[in-house]
N, C-alpha and C positions, 0 to 999 in steps of 0.2 A: 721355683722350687725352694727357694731361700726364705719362704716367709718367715718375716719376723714378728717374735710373740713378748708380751713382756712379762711371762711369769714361768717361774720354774718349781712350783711347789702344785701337786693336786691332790682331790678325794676322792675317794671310792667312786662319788656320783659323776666326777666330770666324767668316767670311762667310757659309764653306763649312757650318758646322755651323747658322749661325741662317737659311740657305736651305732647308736638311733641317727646321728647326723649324718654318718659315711652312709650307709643302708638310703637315705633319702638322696644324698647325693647320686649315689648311682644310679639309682632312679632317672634323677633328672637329667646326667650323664647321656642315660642311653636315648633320652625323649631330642636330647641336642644333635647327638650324633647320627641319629634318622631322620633330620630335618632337612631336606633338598635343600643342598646350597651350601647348607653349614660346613667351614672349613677351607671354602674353596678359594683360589687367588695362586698368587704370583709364588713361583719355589724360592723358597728363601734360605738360607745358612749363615748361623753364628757362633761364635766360639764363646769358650770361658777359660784361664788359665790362673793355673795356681802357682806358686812359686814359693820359694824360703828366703828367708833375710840371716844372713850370717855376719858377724862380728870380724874386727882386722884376722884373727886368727881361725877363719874361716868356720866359726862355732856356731849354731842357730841361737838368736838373737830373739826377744818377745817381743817384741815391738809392732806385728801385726796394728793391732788394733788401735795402738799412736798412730800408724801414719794411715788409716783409712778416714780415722777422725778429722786428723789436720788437712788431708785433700778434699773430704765434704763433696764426694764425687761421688754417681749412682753406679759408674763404673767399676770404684773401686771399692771393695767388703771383703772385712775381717775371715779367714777360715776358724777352724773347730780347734787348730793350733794354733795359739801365741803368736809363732814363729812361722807363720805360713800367713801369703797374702793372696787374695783373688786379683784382677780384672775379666772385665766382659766387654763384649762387642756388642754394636748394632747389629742387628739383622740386615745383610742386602742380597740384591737378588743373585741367583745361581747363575743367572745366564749372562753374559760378558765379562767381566774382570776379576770377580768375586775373593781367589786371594789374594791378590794383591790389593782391590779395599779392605778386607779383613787383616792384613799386616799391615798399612797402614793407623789404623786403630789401634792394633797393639803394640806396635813401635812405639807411637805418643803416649799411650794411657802408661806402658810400662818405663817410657820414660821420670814420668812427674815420678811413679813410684820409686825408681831409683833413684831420682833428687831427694825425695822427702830422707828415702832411708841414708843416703851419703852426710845430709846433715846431721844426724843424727850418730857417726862414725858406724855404718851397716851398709852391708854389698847386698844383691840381690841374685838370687840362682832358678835359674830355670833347671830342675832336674827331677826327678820323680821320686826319689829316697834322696837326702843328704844323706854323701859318704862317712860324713864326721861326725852323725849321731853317737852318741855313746847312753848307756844304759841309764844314767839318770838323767839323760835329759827328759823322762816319760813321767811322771806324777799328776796328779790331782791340778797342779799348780799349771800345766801344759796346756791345760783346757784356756780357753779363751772367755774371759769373765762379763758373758753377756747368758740373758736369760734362756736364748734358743738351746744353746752350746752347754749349760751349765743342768740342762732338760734333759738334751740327747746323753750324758752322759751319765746323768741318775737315772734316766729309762732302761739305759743298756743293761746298765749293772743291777736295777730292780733285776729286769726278765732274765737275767744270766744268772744269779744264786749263786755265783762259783766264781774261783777267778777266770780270769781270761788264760785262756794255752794256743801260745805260739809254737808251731814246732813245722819246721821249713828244713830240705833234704836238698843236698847241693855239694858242692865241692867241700865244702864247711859248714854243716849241719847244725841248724839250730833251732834251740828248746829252750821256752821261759813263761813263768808266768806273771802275769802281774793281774792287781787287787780293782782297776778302773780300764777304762778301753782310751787312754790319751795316744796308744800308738797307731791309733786311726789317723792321728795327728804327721805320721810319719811320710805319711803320701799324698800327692800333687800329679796330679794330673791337668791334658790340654784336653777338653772336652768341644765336643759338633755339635750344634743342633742341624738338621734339617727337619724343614717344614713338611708334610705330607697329608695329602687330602685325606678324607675319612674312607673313601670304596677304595685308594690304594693302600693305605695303610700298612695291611698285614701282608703285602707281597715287596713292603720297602724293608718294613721289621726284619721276617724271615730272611731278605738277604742280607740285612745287615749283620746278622746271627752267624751267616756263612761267614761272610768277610771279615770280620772281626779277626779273628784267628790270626791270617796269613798277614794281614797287614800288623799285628803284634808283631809277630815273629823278627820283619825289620824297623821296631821300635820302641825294643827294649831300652831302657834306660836308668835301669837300678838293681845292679848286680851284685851290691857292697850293703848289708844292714848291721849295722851295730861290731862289724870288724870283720864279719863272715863273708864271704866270697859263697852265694846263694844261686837264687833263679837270672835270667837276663834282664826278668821284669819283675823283679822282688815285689813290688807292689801290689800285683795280682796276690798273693798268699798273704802277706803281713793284713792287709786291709781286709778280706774275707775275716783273719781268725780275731782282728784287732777288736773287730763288735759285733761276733756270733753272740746274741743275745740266747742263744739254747739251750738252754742249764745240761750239763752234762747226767748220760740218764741211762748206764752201763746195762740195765736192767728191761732195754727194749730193743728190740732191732728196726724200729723204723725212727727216724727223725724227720719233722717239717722240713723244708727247705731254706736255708740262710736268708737272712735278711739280704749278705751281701753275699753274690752270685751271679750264677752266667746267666740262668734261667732256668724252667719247668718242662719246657715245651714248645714246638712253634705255634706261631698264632694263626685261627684257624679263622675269623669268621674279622676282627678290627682289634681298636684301642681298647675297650670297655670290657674285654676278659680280662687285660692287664691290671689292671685296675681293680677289676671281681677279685682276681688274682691277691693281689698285694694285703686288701682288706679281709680276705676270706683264710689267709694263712700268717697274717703277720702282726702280735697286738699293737695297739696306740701307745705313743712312748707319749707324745705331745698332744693332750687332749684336751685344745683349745677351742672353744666351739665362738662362732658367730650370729649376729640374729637374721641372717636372710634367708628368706620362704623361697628356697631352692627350686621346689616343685610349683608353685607360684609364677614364678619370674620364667621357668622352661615353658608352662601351660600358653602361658602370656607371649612366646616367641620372644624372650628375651633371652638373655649370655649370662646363667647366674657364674657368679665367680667360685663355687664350689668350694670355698675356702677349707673344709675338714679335709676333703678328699686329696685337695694340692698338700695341705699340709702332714697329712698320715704317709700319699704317696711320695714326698720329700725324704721320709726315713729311710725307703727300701732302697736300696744301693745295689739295685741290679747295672750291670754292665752295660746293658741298653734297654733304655727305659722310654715308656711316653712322656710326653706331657703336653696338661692339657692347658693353654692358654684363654683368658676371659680377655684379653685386652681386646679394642676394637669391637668386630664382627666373632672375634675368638676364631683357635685354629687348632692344632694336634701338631703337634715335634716329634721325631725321634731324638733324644738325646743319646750321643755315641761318647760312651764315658770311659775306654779302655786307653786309649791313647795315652801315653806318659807324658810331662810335662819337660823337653828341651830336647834335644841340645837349643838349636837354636828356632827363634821364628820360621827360617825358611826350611826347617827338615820337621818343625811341627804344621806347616804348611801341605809341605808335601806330605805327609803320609794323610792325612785329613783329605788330599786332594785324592787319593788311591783310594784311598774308603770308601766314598762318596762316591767315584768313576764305579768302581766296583759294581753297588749296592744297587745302583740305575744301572748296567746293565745288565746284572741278574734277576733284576726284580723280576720285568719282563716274563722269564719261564722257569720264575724260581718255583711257584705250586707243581710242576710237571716234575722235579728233580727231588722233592721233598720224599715221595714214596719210598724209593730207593736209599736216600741217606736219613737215617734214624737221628735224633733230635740229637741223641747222648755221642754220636760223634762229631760232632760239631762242639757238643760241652770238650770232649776231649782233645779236639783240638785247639782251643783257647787254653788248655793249663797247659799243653806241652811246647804251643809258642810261647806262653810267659817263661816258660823252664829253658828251655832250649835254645830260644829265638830262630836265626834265620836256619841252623841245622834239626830244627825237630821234624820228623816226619809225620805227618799232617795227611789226611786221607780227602778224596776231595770226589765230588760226581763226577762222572764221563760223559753220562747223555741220559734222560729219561727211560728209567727201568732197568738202565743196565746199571751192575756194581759198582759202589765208587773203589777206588783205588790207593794205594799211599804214594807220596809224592813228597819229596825233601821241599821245607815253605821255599827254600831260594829259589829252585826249579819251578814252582807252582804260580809265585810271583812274579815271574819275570817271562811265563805265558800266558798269564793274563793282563801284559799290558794293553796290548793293542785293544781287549774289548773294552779296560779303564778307560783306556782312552776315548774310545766311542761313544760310551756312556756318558761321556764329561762333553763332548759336542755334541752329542744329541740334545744335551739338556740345555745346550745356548753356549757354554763357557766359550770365551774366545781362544781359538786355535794355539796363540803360540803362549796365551797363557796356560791353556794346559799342561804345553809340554814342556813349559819351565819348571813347572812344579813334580811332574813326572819326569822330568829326566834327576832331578835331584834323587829320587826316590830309588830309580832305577841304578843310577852311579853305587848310590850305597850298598844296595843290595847285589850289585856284581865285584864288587869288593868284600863286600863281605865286612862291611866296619858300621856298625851300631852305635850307639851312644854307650851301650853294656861293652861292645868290644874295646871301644877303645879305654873305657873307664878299667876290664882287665886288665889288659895288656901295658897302660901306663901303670896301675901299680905294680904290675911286674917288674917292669923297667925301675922303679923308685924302690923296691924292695932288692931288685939283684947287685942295688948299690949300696946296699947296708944299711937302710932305713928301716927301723920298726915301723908296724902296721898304721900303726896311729898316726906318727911322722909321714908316712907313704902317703898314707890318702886324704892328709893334709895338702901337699903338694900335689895330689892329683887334683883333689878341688881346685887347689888355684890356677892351676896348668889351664883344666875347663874352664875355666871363670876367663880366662885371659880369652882362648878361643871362641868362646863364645859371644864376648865384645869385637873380635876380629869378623865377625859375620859370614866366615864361610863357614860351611853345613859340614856334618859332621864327618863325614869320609873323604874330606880335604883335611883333614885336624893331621897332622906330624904324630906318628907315636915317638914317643922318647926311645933311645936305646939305653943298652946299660948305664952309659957314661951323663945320661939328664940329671940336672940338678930342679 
């Protein structure tokens, strides 16, 4: 999804020519995806995680881009902030051990990263907002000085006409505008892929759709923006409004649907409406065209690499997305991109491991459940987990045909473990690694402590001791930063009482 381009300036004609190129793509697209065989193989899962780099006084730091260079690793790339860095994992299979080889990986890759930045006097934070943002850390200057990043940010604001308006509703309610979209920069997220044949596709999607929701709700982790005490999962809001590219347009009552979003609709027939989808509502920000005979190379039984299509369907920032892979034999992913980035590996483990459980065992008779529950409550239940987390009430199917129900996420979670669970052996995972990862999951959410809860409740504690805001949630950074080098997950963390320093 990260293709890299090396130019950020266009004309009129590259639009007209890389609209001609997505239209052929999808073409060739669809001649791949009806091709017996295409896709098919081993279930696979891999992750991607972002994180910030912060200074001794727990500041965000720009130095991204220094230390992806000086590691010259495929694992590790610069994000769209300065101050925010990736890793990514291999791909391995679903079936036997799968998180614990995927922690494995990002134990070591996020190791080297934290040496590079420690050399450099910089800490590394697994978190999905830093608490210690403050308002100029957002300008021009934020962006990340390479030509993909330097693209998406004059596309944004081409197609936007207007500033950008944030305006978020929470305990401390807040409204600003700014003149660029660098507070897209603001969020980090742990992102899934799982691999999915093309005839199951749209019954992994659809449940991934469901389950998104409920597994938010216990993994919120950014409930502090710019000093406001907001949503559980701030992220969800700041990053929709950070690069709504929709010029504001008082003057109609319908608007396209966001670039960044939950989604339109369930999917009715595979991957290739998504993608119709993407290209048919949302313009080219990066219209970089390539010279391979798409339609050629598909006619001929070969894997064209689609390169307009990956790189158009890169911009749209839906929550869960396809994607379509040339490597090899090529394949189809879901990417599950809701998940926050920390507390620690093993609570981004487990909730990826509930996701996943989830998603396989609802696929199964999730088209029988679909009539019953309307697409738009399922949207609604994704914004009131990012608001609410584990106390939003959340509406949920009973049984084919009949009405679904509301249901509190911590009640709804914590009966649907046993089918997670089933869905995670059916699919090969081994036994007690399962339930290592789900009892992590399950502890937290019968406690009721989130990465949001405890990031409240400790500035509560550093505020009821006479600490300004600023001061407070300095020391909560560090507090987390110390815990989260301690490796227990995050509903073993100590809340401070009044008397914490």
């Amino acid at each position: 999804m990260g293709i890299e381009i090396q130019q950020d300036h266009f004309r009129t004609v590259d639009y007209g020519l890389f609209k001609a190129r997505l239209q052929q793509n999808l073409t060739a697209l669809e001649m791949v995806l009806s091709r017996p065989g295409f896709g098919l193989g081993e279930t696979t899962i891999g992750t991607e995680l972002e994180m910030f780099l912060v200074d001794r006084e727990a500041r965000p730091v720009p130095i991204g881009p220094e230390i992806a260079s000086a590691e010259a690793s495929p694992m590790i790339t610069p994000e769209m902030g300065a101050f925010d860095i990736e890793l990514s994992t291999q791909a391995v299979p679903l079936a036997g051990r799968p998180f614990s080889a995927l922690r494995e990986q990002m134990r070591a890759t996020a190791e080297a990263i934290r040496l590079r930045a420690a050399a450099r006097g910089a800490r590394v934070v697994p978190v999905s907002i830093l608490p210690t943002f403050q308002r100029q850390d957002f300008n021009p200057g934020t962006i990340t000085n390479l030509p993909r990043y330097r693209a998406l940010a004059a596309g944004l604001t081409r197609l936007r006409k207007a500033p950008f308006h944030i305006r978020i509703d929470g305990a401390e309610p807040l409204e600003l505008m700014s003149d660029d979209p660098a507070m897209e920069a603001a969020n980090t997220a742990f992102q899934v892929h799982l691999r999915a044949a093309p005839d199951a596709f749209a019954r992994l999607f659809n449940a991934a759709m469901m389950m998104t929701a409920p597994v938010l709700a216990a993994s919120g982790n950014s409930p502090i923006f710019l000093g406001h005490r907001l949503w559980h999962e701030t992220r969800v809001a700041v990053f929709k409004q950070a690069g709504d590219d929709r010029p504001p347009d008082p003057d109609t009552d319908w608007k396209k649907p966001a670039r960044i979003g939950f989604g339109t609709g369930w999917v009715r027939d595979g991957a290739a409406e998504l993608f119709m989808e993407s290209v048919a509502l949302h313009e080219p920000i990066l219209p970089v065209c390539c010279d391979e005979d798409v339609l050629a190379c598909a006619r001929a039984g070969g894997v064209p690499q689609l390169h307009e299509l990956r790189l158009h369907h890169g911009t749209v920032w839906n929550w869960n997305r396809p994607v379509y892979d040339p490597a090899g034999d090529g394949h189809l992913r879901i990417e599950l991109r809701a998940l926050p980035s920390g507390p620690t590996l093993d609570d981004m483990l487990a909730n990826g491991s509930f996701l996943l459980g989830g998603i396989l065992a609802l696929a199964p008779a999730v088209s029988e459940l679909l009539p019953s529950f309307p697409f738009g409550l399922a949207a609604r239940n994704f914004y009131h987990a990012a608001q609410f987390g584990l106390d939003a009430e959340l509406v949920w199917p009973t049984a084919p045909g009949a009405p679904p129900r509301g249901i509190r996420a911590r009640d709804l979670l914590l009966s649907l473990l046993p089918q997670v669970e089933e869905g995670l052996l059916a699919a090969g995972v081994d036994g007690a690694e399962a339930r290592r990862f789900l009892e992590i999951f399950e502890r937290r959410v019968a406690r009721g402590v989130t990465g949001a809860v405890w990031q409240l409740r400790t500035l509560e504690a550093m505020e009821a001791r006479g600490a300004p805001r600023a001061e407070a949630l300095r020391r909560m950074l560090e507090r987390y930063m110390a815990e989260v080098d301690s490796g227990q997950p995050v509903h073993a963390w100590a809340i401070p009482g009044a008397g914490a320093t």
